[in-house]
C-alpha positions, 0 to 999 in steps of 0.5 A: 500500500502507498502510505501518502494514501493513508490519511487521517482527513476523512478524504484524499484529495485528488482521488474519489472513493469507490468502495468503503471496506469497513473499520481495520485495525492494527494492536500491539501490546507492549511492555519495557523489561525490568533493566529498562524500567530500572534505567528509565527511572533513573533517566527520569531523576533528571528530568527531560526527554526519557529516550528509553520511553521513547523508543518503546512508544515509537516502536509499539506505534510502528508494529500497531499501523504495519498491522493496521496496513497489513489488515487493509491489504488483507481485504482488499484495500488501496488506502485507508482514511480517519485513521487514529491512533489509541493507547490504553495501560491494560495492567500496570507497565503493559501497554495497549497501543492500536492503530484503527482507521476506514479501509477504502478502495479509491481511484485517481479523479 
């Protein structure tokens, strides 16, 4: 799928949806290991961007929308509009992060 064709307008300009597919999602569940729990709280003693966090964030955000386009392409889809991301703690330290959006199939205008 081109990724310029995913978007979170509820629209692509330039093109015209032909078909609506449905609701697609993507979902990771994540969690930092204990070392890096340690090192994370010890970033955080002074202050400023947590790197470590960062990176578990960036990651679980990436798996979550490479599922979100896998599933679109899985029922046929060419792009994907409204698309959004949520996160939710499911336990404490264990994140859900997912990647939702409209599977459309569209054309150039």
């Amino acid at each position: 799928m081109d990724t310029s064709l995913i978007t979170t307008s509820t629209g692509l300009d330039g093109y015209r949806v032909v078909k609506h597919l449905g609701v697609v999602r993507g979902i990771t569940v994540r969690s930092r290991s204990a070392l890096g729990n340690i090192a994370g709280g010890f970033q955080s003693l002074f202050g400023g961007r947590l790197s470590i966090y960062v990176e578990l964030c960036e990651n679980a955000r990436e798996e979550a929308y490479q599922l979100l386009i896998q599933h679109a392409q899985a029922i046929g889809a060419n792009a994907i509009i409204n698309m959004r991301y949520d996160a939710n703690e499911v336990m404490q330290g264990i994140t859900e992060v997912l990647a939702y959006g409209t599977a459309v199939v569209v054309e150039k205008v």
